[in-house]
C-alpha positions in Angstrom: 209.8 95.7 55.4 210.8 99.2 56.8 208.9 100.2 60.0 206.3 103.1 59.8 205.2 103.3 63.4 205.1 101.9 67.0 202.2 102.2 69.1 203.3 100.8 72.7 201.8 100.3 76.0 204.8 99.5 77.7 208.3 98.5 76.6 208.7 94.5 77.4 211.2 93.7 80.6 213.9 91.7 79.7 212.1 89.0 82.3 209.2 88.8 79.9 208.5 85.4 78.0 208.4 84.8 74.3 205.7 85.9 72.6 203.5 83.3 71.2 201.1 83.8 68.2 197.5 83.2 69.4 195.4 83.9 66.2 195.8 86.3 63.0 193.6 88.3 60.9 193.9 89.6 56.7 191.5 92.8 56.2 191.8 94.0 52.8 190.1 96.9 51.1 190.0 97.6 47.9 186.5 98.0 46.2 185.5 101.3 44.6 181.9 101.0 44.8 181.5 100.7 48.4 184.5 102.7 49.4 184.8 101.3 53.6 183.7 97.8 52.8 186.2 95.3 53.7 186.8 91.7 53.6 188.1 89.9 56.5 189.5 86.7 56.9 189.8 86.2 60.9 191.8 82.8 60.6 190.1 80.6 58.4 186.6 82.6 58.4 185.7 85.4 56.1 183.4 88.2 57.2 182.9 91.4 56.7 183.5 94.8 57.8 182.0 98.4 57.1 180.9 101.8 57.9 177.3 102.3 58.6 175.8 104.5 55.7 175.5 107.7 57.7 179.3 107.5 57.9 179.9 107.1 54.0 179.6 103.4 54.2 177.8 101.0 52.4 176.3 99.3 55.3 177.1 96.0 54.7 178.6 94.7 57.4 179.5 95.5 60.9 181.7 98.6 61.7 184.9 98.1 63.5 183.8 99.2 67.0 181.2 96.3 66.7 183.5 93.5 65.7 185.6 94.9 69.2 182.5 94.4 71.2 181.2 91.3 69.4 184.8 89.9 70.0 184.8 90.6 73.8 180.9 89.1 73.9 182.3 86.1 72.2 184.9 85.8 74.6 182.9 86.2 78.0 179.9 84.0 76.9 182.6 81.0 75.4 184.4 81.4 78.8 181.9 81.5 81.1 180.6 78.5 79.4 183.6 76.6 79.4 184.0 77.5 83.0 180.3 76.5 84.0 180.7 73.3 82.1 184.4 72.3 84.2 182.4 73.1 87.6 179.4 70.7 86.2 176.8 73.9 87.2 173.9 74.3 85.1 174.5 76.9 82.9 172.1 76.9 80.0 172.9 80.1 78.3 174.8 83.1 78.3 173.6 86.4 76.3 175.9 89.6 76.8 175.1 93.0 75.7 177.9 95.3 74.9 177.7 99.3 74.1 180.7 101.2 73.3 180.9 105.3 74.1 183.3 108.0 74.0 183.1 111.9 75.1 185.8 112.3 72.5 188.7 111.9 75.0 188.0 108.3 76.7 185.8 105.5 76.2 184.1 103.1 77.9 182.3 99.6 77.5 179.3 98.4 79.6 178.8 94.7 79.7 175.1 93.1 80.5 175.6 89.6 81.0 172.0 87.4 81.1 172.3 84.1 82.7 169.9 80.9 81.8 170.1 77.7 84.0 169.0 76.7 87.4 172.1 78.9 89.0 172.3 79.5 93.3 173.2 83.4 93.7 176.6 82.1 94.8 177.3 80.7 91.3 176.1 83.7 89.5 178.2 85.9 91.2 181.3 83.9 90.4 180.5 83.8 86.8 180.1 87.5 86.8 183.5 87.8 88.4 184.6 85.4 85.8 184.0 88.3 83.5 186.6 90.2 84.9 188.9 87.6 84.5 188.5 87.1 80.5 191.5 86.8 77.8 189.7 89.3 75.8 189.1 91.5 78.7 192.4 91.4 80.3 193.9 92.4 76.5 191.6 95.3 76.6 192.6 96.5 80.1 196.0 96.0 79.7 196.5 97.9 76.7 197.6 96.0 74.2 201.1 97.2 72.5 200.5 97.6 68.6 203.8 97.3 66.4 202.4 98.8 63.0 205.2 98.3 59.9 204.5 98.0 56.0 204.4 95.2 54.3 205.7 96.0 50.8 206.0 93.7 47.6 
């Protein structure tokens, strides 16, 4: 392998732990007829991936920025869930709504979280701060460091 490029947030201390593998992903692309179609295989799950049509795509799956949100949705309804369920409150659902924009130079995420379930206003506003407070989320605010190298055969 020889390295291509590094994209870090922030060079590790030497007081930082091991890293620990949490989960992996395979994306490969390689179809002709659908030029931005990919197939995923997010551990042992395949999807899909794609550019919506009006960006060259073939439309047929989601496009990168939704898997993002749809991975950070995923995250805050599972753990708000999981935390509702270890406090015995009576949480029935969870829906969150996610939009992604830009102006070109930043961007931004807004997060709508719906609750179901006979919830006091105390409880609801804990879960909302349990929002703040989610793997995904912290990843995303931290800035995650990306180590890119190639892989050749």
């Amino acid at each position: 392998m020889s390295k291509q490029h590094t994209g870090r947030a922030a060079e590790p201390s030497t007081a930082d732990p091991e890293f620990k593998r949490v989960t992996t992903a395979v994306v490969t692309g390689s179809t002709t007829d659908a030029p931005f179609h990919v197939d995923v295989k997010a551990g042992t799950h395949p999807l899909t991936a794609d550019e919506p049509v009006r960006r060259g795509g073939s439309d047929s799956g989601p496009e990168p920025f939704a898997l993002l949100l749809a991975s950070l949705g995923s995250c805050t309804a599972i753990t708000l869930r999981m935390y509702a369920e270890r406090k015995k409150w009576p949480l029935e659902a969870v829906q969150v709504r996610l939009g992604y924009e830009t102006n070109g130079l930043h961007g931004r995420i807004s997060r709508r979280v719906a609750l179901t379930g006979a919830l006091d206003d105390a409880q609801r506003a804990r879960l909302i701060d349990v929002c703040e407070r989610t793997p995904v989320t912290l990843a995303l605010r931290a800035g995650v460091a990306i180590d890119t190298t190639e892989d050749r055969a």
